[in-house]
C-alpha positions in Angstrom: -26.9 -29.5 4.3 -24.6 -26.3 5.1 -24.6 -24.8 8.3 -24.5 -21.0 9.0 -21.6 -20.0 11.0 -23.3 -16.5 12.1 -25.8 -13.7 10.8 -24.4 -10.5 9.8 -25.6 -9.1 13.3 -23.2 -11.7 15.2 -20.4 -10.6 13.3 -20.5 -6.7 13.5 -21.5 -7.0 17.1 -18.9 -9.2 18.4 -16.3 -8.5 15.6 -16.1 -4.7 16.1 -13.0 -3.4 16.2 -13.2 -0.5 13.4 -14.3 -0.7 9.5 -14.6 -4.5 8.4 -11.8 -5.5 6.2 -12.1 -5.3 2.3 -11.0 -8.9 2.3 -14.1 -9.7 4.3 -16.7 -7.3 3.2 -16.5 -8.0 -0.9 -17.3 -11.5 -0.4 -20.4 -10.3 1.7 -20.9 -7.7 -0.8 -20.8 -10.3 -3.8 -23.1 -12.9 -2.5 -25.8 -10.3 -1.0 -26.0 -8.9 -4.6 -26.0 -12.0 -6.2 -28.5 -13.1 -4.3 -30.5 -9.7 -4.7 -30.0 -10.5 -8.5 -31.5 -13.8 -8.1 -34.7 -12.6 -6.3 -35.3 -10.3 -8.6 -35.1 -11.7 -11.5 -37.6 -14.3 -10.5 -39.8 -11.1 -9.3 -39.1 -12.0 -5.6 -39.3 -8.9 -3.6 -38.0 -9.7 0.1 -38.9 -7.1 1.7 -36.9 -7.9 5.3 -33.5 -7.3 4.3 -31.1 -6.5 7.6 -27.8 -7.9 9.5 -29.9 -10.5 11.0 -31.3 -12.4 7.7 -27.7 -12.7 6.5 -25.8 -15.6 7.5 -22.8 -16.5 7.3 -22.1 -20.4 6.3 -19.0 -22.1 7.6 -17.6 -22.3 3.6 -17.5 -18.4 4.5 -20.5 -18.0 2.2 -23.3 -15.6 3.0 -26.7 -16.2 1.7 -30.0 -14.3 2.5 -32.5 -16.1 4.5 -36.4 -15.4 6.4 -38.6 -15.1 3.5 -41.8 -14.5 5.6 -42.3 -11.4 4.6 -41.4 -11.8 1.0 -43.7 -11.5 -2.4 -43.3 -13.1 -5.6 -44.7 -10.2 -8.0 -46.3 -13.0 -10.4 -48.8 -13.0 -7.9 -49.6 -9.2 -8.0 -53.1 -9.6 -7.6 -53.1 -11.1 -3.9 -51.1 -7.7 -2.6 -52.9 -5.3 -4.4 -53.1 -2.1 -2.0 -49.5 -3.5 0.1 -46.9 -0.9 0.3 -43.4 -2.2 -1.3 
């Protein structure tokens, strides 16, 4: 099992001292969308995307986490009448 390092709210908190670096923010950038990609095309809507349910692993990976409030849209019929 990988262990997170941080979430995304740890790091801008404590690590803010101007504009994140571009050599830290594209692989943020990458694996968020990626990850987006991912949900998507398995018709996952999240629905809870902020800093906190991004964590950072200690292979300086970041992966989206805290489902709970996620869909899968194959199940349209259970949130009929939910605002997406």
């Amino acid at each position: 099992m990988i262990k997170a390092d941080k979430d995304l709210r740890d790091i801008i908190k404590n690590e803010n001292h101007g504009p994140m670096a571009l050599f830290d923010f594209f692989p943020l950038l990458r694996d968020c969308l990626l990850g987006l990609c991912f949900m998507h095309k398995n018709n996952i809507v999240h629905r809870d995307i902020k800093p906190q349910n991004i964590l950072k692993l200690v292979t300086n990976e970041y992966v989206i986490s805290d489902y709970g409030e996620g869909i899968n849209l194959n199940d349209a019929e259970k949130y009929a009448g939910i605002e997406y």
